[in-house]
C-alpha positions as CSV (number, residue, x, y, z in Angstrom):
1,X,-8.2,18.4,-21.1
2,X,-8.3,14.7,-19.7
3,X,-11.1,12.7,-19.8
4,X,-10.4,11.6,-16.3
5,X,-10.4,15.1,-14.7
6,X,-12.9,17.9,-14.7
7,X,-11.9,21.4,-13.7
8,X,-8.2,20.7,-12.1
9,X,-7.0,23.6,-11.0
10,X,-2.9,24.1,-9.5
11,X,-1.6,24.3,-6.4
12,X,1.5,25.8,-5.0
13,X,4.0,25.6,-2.1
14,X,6.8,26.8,-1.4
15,X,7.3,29.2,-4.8
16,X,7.0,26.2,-6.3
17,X,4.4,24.1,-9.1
18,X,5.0,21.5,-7.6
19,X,2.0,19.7,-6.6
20,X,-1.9,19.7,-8.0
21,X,-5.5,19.6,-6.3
22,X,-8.0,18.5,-8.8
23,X,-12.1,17.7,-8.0
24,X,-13.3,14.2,-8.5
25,X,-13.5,12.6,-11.7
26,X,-16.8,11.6,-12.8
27,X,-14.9,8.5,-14.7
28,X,-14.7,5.2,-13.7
29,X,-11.2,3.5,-12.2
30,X,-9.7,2.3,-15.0
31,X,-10.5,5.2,-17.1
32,X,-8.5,7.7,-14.5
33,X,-5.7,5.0,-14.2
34,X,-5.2,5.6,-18.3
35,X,-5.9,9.3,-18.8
36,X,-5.2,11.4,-15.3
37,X,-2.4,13.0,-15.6
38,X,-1.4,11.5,-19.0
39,X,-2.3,14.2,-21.8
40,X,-1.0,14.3,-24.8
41,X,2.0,16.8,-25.1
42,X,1.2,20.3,-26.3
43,X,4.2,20.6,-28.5
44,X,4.4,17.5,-30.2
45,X,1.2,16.0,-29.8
46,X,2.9,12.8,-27.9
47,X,0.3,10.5,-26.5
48,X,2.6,9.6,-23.9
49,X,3.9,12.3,-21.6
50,X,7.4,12.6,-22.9
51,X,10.5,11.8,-20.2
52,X,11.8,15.4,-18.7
53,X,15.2,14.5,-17.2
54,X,16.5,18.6,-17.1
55,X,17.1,19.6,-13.7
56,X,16.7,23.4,-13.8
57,X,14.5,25.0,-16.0
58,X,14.9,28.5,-17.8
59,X,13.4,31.5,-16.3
60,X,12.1,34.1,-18.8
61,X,12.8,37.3,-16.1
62,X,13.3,36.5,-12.3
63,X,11.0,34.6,-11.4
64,X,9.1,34.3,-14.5
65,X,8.7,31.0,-15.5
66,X,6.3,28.1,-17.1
67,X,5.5,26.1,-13.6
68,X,9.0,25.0,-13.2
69,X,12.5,26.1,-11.6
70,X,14.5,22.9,-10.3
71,X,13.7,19.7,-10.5
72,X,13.6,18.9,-6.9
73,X,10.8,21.1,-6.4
74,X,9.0,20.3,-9.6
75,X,9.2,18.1,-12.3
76,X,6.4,17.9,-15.1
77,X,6.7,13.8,-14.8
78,X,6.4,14.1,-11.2
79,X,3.8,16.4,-11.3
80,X,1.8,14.4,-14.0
81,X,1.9,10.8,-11.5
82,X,0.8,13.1,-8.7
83,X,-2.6,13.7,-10.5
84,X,-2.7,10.4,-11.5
85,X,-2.3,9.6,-7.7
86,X,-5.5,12.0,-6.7
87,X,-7.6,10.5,-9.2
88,X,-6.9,7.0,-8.4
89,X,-7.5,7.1,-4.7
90,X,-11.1,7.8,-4.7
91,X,-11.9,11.1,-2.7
92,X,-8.2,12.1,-3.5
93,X,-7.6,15.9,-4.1
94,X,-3.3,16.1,-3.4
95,X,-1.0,13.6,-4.4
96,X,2.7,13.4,-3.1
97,X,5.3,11.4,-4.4
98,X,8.4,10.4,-2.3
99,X,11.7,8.4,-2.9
100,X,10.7,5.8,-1.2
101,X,8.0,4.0,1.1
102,X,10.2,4.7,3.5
103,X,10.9,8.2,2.8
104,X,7.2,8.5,2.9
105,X,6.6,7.5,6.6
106,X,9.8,9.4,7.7
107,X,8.4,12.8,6.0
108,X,5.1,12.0,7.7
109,X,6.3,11.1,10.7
110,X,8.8,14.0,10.9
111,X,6.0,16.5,10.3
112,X,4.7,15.8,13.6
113,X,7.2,17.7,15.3
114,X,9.3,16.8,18.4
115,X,7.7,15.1,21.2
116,X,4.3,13.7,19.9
117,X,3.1,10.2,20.6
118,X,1.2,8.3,18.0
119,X,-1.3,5.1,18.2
120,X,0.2,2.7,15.9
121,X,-1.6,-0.8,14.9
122,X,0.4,-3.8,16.5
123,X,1.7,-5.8,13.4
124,X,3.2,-3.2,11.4
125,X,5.7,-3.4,8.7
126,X,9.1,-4.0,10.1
127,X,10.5,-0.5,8.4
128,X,7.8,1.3,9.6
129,X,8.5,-0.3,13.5
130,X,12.3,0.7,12.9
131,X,11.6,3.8,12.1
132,X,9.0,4.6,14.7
133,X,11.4,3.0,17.7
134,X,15.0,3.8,16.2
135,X,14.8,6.6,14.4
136,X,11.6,8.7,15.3
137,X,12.0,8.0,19.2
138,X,15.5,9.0,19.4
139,X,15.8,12.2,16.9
140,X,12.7,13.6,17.4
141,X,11.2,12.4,21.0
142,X,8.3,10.5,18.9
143,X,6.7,8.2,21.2
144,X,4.7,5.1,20.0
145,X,2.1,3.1,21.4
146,X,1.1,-0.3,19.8
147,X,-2.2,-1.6,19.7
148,X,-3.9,-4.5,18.4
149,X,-6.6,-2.5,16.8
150,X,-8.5,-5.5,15.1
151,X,-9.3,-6.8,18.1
152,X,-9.2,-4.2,21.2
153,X,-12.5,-2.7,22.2
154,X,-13.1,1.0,22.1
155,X,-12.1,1.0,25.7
156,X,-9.0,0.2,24.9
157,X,-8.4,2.3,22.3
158,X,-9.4,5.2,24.3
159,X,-7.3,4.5,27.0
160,X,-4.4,4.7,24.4
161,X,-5.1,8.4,23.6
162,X,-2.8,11.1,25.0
163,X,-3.3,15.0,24.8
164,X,-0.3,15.1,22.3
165,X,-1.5,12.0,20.5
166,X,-1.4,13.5,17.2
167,X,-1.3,10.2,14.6
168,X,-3.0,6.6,15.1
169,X,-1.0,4.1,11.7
170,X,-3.0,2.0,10.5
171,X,-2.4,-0.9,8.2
172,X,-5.2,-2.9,6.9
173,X,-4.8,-6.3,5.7
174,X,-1.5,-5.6,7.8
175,X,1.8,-6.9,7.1
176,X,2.3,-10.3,7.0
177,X,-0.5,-11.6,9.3
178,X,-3.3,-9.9,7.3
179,X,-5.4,-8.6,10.2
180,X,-7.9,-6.1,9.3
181,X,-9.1,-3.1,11.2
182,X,-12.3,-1.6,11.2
183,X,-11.3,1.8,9.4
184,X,-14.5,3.9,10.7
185,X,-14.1,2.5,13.9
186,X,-11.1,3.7,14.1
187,X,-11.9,6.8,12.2
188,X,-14.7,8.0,15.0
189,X,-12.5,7.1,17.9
190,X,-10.0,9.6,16.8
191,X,-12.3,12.6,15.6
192,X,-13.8,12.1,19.6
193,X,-10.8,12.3,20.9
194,X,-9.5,16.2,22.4
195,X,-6.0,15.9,20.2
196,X,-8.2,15.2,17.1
197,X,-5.6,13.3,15.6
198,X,-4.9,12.4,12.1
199,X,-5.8,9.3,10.4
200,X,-3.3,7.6,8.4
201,X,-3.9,4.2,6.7
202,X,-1.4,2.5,4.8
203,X,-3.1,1.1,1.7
204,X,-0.5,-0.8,-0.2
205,X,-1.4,-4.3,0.0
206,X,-5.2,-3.8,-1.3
207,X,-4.1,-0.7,-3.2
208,X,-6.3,1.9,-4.3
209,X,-7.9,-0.8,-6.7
210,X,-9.3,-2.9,-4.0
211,X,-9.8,-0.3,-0.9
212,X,-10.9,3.6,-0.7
213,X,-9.9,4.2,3.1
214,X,-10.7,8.1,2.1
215,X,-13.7,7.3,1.7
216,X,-14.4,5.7,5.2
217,X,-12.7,9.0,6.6
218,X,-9.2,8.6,6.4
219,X,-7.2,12.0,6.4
220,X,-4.0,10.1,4.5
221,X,-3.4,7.2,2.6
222,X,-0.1,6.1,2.3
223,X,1.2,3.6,-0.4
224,X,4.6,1.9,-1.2
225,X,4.4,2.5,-4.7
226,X,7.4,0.3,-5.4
227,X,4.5,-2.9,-5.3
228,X,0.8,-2.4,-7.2
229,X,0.6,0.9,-8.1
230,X,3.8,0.6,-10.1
231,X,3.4,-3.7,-10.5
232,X,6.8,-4.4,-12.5
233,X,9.5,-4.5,-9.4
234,X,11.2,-2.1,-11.1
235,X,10.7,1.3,-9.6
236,X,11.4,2.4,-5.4
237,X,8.7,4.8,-4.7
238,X,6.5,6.1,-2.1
239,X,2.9,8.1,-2.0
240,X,1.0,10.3,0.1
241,X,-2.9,10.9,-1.2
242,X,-5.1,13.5,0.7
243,X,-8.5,14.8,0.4
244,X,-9.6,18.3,-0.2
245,X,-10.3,18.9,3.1
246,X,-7.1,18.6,4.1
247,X,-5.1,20.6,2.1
248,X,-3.8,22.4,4.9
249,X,-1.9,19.3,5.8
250,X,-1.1,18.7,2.1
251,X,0.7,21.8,2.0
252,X,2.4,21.2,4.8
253,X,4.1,17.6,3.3
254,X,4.7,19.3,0.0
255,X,7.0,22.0,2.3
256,X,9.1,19.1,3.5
257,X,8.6,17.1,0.6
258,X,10.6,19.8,-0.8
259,X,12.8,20.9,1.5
260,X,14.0,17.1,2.8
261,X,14.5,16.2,-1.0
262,X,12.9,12.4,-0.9
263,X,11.7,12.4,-4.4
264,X,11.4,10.2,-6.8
265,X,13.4,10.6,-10.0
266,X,11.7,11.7,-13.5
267,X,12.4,8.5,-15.0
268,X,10.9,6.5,-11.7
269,X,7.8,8.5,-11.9
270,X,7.5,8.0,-15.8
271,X,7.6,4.2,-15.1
272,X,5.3,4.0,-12.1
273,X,3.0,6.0,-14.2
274,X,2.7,3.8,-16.8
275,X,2.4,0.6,-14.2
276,X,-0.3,2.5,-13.0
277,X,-2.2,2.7,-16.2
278,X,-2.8,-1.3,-16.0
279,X,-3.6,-1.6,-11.9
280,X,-7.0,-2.4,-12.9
281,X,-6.7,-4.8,-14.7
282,X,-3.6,-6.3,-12.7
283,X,-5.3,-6.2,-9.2
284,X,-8.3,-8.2,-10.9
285,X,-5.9,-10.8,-12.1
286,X,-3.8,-11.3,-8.4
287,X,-7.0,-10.8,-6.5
288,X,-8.6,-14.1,-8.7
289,X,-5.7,-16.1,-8.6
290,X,-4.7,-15.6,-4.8
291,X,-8.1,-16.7,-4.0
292,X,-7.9,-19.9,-6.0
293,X,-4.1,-20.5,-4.8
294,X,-5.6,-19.8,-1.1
295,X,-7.9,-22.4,-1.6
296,X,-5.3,-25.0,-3.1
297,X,-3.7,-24.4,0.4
298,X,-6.7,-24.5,2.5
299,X,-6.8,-27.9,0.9
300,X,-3.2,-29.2,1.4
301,X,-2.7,-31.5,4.7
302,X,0.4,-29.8,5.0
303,X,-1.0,-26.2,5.6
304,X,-1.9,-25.4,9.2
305,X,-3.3,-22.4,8.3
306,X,-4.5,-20.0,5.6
307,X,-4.8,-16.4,6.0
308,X,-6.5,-14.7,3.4
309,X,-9.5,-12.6,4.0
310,X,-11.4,-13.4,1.4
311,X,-11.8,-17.2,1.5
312,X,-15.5,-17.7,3.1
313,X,-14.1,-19.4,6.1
314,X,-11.8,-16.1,7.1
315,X,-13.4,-14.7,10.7
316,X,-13.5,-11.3,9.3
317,X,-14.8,-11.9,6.0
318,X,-17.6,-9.6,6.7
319,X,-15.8,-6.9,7.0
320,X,-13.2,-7.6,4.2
321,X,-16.4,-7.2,1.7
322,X,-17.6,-4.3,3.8
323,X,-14.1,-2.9,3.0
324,X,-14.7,-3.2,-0.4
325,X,-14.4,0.2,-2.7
326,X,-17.0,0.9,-4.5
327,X,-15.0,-0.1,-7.8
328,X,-13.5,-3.3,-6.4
329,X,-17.0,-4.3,-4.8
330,X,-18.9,-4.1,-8.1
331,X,-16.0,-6.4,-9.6
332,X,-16.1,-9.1,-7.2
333,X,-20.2,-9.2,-7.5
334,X,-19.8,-10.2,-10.8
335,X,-17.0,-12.4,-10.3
336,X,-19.0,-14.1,-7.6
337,X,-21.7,-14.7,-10.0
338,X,-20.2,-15.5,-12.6
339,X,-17.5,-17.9,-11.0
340,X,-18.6,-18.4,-7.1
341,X,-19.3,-22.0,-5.9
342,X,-19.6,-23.7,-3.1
343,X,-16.6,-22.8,-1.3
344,X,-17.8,-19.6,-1.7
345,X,-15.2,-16.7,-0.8
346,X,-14.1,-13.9,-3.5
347,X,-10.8,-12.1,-4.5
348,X,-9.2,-9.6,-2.3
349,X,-6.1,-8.4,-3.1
350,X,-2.7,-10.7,-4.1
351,X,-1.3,-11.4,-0.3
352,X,-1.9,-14.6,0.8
353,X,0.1,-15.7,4.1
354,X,0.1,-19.3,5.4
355,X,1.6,-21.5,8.3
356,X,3.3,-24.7,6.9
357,X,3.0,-27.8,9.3
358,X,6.7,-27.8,10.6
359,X,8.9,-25.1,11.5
360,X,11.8,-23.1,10.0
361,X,13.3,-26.3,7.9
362,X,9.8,-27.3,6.2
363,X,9.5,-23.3,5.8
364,X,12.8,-22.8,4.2
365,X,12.5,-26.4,2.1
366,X,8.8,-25.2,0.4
367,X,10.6,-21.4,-0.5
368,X,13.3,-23.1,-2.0
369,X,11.3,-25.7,-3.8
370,X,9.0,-23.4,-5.6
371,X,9.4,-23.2,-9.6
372,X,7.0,-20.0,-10.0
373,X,7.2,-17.9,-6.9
374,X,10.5,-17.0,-6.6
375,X,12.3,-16.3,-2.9
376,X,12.5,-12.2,-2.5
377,X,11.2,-9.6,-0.4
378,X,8.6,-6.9,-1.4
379,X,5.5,-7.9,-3.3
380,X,3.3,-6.7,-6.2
381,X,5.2,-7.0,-9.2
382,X,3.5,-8.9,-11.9
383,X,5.6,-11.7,-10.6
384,X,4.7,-14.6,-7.7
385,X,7.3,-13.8,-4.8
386,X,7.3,-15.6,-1.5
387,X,9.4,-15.2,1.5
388,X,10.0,-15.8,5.2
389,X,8.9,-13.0,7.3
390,X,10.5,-13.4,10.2
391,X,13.7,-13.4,8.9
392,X,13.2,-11.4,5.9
393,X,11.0,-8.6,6.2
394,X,10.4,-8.4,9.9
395,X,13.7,-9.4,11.1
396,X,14.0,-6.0,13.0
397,X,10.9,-6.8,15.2
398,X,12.4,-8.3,18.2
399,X,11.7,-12.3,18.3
400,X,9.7,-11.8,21.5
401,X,7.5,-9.5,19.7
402,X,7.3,-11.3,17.1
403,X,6.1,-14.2,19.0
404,X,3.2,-12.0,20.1
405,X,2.0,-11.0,16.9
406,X,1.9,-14.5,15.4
407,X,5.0,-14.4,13.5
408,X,6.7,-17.5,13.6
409,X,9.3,-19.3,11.8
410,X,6.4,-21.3,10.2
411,X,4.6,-18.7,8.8
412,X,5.2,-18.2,4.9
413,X,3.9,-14.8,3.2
414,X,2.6,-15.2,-0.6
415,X,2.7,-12.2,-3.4
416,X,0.4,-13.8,-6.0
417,X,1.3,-12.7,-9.5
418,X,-0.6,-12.8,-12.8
419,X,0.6,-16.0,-14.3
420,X,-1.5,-18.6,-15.0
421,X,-3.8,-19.5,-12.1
422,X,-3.2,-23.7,-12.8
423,X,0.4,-23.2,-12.9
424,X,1.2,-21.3,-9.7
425,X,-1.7,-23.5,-7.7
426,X,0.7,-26.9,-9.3
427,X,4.0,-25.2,-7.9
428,X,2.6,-24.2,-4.7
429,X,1.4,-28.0,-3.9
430,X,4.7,-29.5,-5.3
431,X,6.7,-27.0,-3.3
432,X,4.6,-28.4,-0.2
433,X,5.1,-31.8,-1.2
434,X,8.9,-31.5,-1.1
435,X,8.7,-29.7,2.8
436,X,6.1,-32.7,3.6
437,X,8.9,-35.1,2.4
438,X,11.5,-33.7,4.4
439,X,9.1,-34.1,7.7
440,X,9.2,-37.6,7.1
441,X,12.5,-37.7,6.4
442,X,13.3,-36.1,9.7
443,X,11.0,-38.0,11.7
């Protein structure tokens, strides 16, 4: 038996072993992210679970058979990362993986059913707008209402509630302006409204490292796996997490999990399985050295301004601490102490977004100057990334909407990786230098 998990038991959907329930773990983060899910292999004694690629699996009589049939509907590698999902989002009991982030929102969204309406918060990731206004709206009658719920008051929020409201989306730091919502807030609004509908928060920029959102009451966490969880840029994968107390609704996504097909290979689960088995120690790493690079840039004369939630100056500081899992907040305590100073602040997560002084030419010049942070989309990897959101990743927000939510062509958006905190602050302030120069040059 793990270390990391006490009396797991199996559950199944569908005819299928294809998903697992297990209780809390008593362990700490990092020891779950190492052993749940990851025993050694019965026949061989393998420390590392071994790579199943088969995709049917021999039955010993109809329907007599060890867990597995075909591989779509269970996998032993996919199965194994699914418990080390549950045990590394705290109050986790069902883990789901999925093809794709993507994938992810589409199964969740299509679970709904035809003609629902969701609350979803205003500055949302660009896929997740497309596929709430162009692909959910039109195929399935999925209605969508937008709210800023950082700022609204509870007023407003109520008045956004319909009697088929069945979902309010929430993203929190959100995607690329960082604004953070009040998760309980949210989280009592909804279990007072009559549709008592479900809570989703998307947790992939803090990860489950740095946030527990099932522990302030969430009924889902969702996670692009593709960035922390798997931290190498080299896997395309999506996650669903859901406490016991909703394992009605977990076997509900592991139906269409099934039946749509949008999961992840063997071989992309084995990988993302063994990123995961470092997010401890990885998250520390971007979390320190975003807060010093924030600080380099809080600095610069050529930074309008620096959005990072964690620098001491950041309006909703407060709550980014409050936010704080229980893991993560015991962590930055004793980073504080033993590194705090007087520009006080702490680490919280890797995303740092900024607003150059300029436009869309001192934008472009500092992305194409840097040495370190190399111009892509996504985020997460190991690796510093930077790109231009709104014509990267939030392209298919219309520009008028765009406007609204603060996303303008001089906004820059940061993945922090784990190299060496001096180097990537020098490359950010040289990178700045060079858009600076070509300011003057066009004045």
């Amino acid at each position: 038996m793990t270390p990391a998990i006490l009396n797991g038991s199996a559950s199944t959907s569908n005819g299928h072993l294809n998903g697992t329930s297990r209780k809390p773990s008593l362990d700490g983060f990092g020891t779950r992210a190492i052993h749940a899910g990851s025993e050694a292999n019965e026949e061989t004694g393998a420390v590392i679970p071994p790579i199943s690629l088969s995709t049917t699996y021999k039955q010993h009589g109809i329907g007599n058979h060890k867990g597995f049939e075909y591989s779509r509907s269970g996998n032993p590698n996919r199965n194994a990362f699914e418990t080390t999902l549950a045990a590394l989002e705290s109050g986790g009991a069902h883990g789901l993986a999925f093809a794709s982030g993507s994938a992810t929102t589409a199964t969740v969204l299509q679970s709904l059913g035809p003609n629902a309406h969701i609350i979803s918060v205003n500055d949302v990731y660009g896929g997740t707008f497309r596929y709430m206004k162009r692909v959910a709206t039109e195929n399935q009658g999925l209605e969508t209402t937008f709210v800023d719920l950082e700022n609204a008051d509870d007023d407003t929020i109520r008045a956004a509630f319909r009697p088929n409201t069945k979902l309010i989306w929430i993203e929190s730091p959100t995607n690329p302006t960082l604004r953070l919502v009040d998760i309980p807030r949210i989280v009592a609004l909804a279990r007072a409204a009559p549709s008592d509908p479900i809570v989703l928060v998307d947790n992939t920029f803090l990860s489950p490292f740095y946030a527990s959102p099932l522990l302030q009451g969430a009924d889902v966490v969702m996670h692009s796996l593709t960035k922390y969880v798997n931290g190498h840029s080299d896997v395309v994968m999506g996650a669903l997490v859901l406490p016991a107390r909703r394992a009605a609704l977990a076997d509900k996504l592991r139906f269409l999990q099934n039946a749509i097909g949008a999961v992840p290979s063997a071989y992309d689960c084995w990988l993302a399985q063994r990123g995961a088995k470092t997010l401890h120690l990885r998250m520390k790493a971007h979390g320190a050295n975003a807060l010093a690079v924030a600080r380099a840039l809080a600095r610069s004369p050529h930074v309008a301004e620096v959005i990072y939630p964690g620098l001491a100056g950041h309006p909703r500081n407060d709550l980014a601490y409050r936010s704080l899992s229980p893991h993560a907040r015991v962590f930055v305590d004793r980073y504080v102490r033993e590194h705090g100073d007087a520009a006080g602040g702490f680490p919280y997560g890797g995303m740092i977004s900024f607003r150059i002084r300029g436009g869309r030419a001192e934008a472009e010049t500092f992305l194409t100057s840097t040495r370190l942070f190399t111009l892509a989309e996504s985020l997460g990897g190991v690796e510093s990334l930077a790109e231009h959101p709104a014509q990267m990743t939030h392209g298919s927000i219309p520009p008028e909407e765009r406007a609204l939510l603060g996303i303008g062509d001089n906004l820059v958006r940061l993945s922090v990786g784990v190299e060496d905190e001096e180097d990537l602050i020098a490359d950010v302030e040289q990178a700045l230098e060079a858009a600076a120069a070509l300011s003057k040059t066009s004045a």
